[in-house]
C-alpha positions as CSV (number, residue, x, y, z in Angstrom):
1,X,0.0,0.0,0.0
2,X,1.4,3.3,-1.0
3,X,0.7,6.9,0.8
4,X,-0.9,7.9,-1.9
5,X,-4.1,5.3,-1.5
6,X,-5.2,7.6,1.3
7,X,-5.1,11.3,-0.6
8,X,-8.8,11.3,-2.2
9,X,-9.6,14.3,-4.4
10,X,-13.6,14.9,-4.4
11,X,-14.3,16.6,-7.7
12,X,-16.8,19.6,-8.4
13,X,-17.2,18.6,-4.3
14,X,-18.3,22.7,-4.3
15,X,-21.0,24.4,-6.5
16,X,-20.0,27.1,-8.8
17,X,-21.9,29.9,-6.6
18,X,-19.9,28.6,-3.6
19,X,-17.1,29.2,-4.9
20,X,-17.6,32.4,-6.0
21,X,-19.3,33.7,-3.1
22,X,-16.2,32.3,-0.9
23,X,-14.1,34.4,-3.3
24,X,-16.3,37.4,-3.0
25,X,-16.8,37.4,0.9
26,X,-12.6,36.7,1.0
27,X,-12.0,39.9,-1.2
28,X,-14.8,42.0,0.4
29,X,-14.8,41.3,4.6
30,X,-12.8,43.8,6.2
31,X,-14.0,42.3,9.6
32,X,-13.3,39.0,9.8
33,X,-10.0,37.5,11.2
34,X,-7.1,38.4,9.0
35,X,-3.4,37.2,8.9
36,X,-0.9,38.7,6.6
37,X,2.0,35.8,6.4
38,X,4.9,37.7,5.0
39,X,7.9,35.7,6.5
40,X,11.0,34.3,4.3
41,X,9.5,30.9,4.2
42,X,5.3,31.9,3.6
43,X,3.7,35.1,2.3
44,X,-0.2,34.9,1.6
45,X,-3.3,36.6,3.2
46,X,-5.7,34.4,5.3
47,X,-9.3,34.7,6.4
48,X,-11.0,32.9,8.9
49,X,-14.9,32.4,8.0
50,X,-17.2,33.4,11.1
51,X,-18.7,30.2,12.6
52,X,-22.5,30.5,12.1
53,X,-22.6,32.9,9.2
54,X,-24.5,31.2,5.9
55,X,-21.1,30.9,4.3
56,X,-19.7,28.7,7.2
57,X,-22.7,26.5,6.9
58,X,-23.1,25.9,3.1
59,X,-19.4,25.2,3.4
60,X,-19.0,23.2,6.3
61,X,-22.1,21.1,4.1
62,X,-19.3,20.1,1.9
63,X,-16.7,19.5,4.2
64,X,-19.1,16.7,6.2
65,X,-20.0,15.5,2.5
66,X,-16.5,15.0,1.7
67,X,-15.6,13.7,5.0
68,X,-18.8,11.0,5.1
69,X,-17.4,9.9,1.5
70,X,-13.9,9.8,2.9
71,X,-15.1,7.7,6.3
72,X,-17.0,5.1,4.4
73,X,-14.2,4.3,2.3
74,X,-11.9,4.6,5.7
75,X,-14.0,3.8,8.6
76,X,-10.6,3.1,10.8
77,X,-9.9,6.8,10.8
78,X,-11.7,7.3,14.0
79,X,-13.6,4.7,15.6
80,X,-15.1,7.1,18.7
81,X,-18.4,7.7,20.2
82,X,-18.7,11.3,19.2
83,X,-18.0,12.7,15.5
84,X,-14.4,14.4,14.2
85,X,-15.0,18.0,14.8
86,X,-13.3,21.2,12.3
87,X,-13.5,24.1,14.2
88,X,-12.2,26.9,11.5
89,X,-12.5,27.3,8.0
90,X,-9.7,29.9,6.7
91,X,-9.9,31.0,3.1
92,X,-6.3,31.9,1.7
93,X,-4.7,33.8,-1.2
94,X,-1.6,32.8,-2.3
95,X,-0.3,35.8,-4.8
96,X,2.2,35.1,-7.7
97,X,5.1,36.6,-8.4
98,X,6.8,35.0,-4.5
99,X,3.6,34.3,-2.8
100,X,2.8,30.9,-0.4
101,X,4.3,28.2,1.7
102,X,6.3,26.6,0.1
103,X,8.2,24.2,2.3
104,X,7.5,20.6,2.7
105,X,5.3,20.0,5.9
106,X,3.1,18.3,7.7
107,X,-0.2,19.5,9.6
108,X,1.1,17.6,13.0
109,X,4.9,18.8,14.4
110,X,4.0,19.2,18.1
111,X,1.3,18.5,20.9
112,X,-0.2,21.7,20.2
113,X,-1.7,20.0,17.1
114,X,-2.0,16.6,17.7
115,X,-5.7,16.4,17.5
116,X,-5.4,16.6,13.8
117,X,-6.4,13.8,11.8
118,X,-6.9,14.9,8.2
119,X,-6.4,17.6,6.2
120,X,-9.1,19.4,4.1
121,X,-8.2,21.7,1.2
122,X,-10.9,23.2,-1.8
123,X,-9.7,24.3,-4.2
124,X,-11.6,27.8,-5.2
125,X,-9.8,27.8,-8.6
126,X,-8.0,26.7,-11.8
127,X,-4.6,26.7,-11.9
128,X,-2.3,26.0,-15.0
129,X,-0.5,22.5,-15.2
130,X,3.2,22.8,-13.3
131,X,2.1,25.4,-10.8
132,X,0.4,25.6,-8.1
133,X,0.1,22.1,-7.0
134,X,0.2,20.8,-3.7
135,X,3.2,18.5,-4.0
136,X,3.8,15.3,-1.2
137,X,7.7,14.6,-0.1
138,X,7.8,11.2,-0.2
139,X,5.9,9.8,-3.6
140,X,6.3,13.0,-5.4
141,X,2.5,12.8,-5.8
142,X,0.8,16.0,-7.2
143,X,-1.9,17.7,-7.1
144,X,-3.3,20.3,-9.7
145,X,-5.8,22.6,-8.4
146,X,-9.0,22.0,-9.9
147,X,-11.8,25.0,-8.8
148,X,-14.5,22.8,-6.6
149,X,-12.5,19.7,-5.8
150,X,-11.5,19.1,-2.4
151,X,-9.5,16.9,-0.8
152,X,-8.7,15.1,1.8
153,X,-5.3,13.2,3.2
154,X,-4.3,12.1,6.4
155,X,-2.5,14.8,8.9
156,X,0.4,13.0,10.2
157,X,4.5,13.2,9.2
158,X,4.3,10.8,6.0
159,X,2.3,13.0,4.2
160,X,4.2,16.0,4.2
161,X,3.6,18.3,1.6
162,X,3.4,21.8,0.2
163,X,1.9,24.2,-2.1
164,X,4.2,25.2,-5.4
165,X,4.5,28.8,-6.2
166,X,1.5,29.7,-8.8
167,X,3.1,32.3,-11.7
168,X,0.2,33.4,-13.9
169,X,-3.2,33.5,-11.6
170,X,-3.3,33.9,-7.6
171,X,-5.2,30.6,-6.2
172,X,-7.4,30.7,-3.6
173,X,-8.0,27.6,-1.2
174,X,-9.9,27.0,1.5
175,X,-8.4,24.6,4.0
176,X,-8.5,23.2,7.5
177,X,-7.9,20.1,10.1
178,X,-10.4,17.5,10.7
179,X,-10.1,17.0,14.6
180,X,-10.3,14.0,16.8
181,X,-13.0,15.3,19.5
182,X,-12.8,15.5,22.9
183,X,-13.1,11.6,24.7
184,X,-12.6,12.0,28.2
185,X,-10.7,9.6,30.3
186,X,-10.3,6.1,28.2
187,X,-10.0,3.8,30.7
């Protein structure tokens, strides 16, 4: 079995209004919370979407969509009482011309994020072949932004990955953790 069995890519996952209303919303809220990355190793602009709005709703409807087709083809992912939980959905911007994070990485690199089981990402865009892809270390797997696909891949240290630099559009993502909830004691 290869690392690559357990990256699924859901395609047109998102409606076309979604997407552009994500896109709108990310371009237009001046409220919402806003980080400006612009260290040596990642420069983009990231939104978080408020939790309860009618944009966090019709997109957390695709993230449980995505995440119930995920669980039935990998039901050992979590084998709990309760349900994995994703707390934020941040919308992102990565500019050309320098912009992203591009070194390799994975979403769990300390205790602070251990909770994290899989990764989400949708895509809000089309981006050209050879850019733009999120690229995995160790199969050299690649993925080519596709506007409405999302997908999924486990969080952990194997699947450490990374976005390549986009040259002739900016793509926009949305992306998150899906979390393992809180159990209490196992005894």
């Amino acid at each position: 079995m290869k690392l690559s069995d357990f990256c699924r890519c859901y395609t047109n996952a998102a409606d076309d209004n979604l997407v552009k209303d994500m896109i709108e919303w990310f371009e237009s809220d001046d409220e919402a919370k806003t980080v400006t990355a612009n260290r040596d190793t990642r420069k983009d602009l990231q939104k978080w979407v408020p939790v309860g709005t009618t944009l966090y709703n019709r997109i957390e409807q695709v993230k449980r969509k995505t995440l119930d087709l995920y669980l039935d083809e990998f039901p050992y992912v979590y084998k709990g009482s309760k349900q994995l939980v994703s707390e934020e959905t941040k919308i992102q911007r990565t500019d050309t011309q320098g912009g992203g994070f591009h070194n390799f990485h994975s979403e769990i690199s300390h205790y602070k994020n251990i909770r994290r089981v899989l990764v989400w990402t949708l895509y809000l865009n089309d981006i050209p072949e050879n850019e733009g892809e999120t690229e995995f270390l160790l199969e050299k797997i690649k993925i080519q932004p596709k506007k409405g696909m999302m997908c999924i891949f486990p969080a952990s240290f194997p699947w450490q990955h990374r976005g390549n630099p986009v040259h002739i559009y900016n793509k926009y993502i949305s992306t998150g953790w899906w979390l393992f909830p809180e159990e209490g004691r196992m005894d």
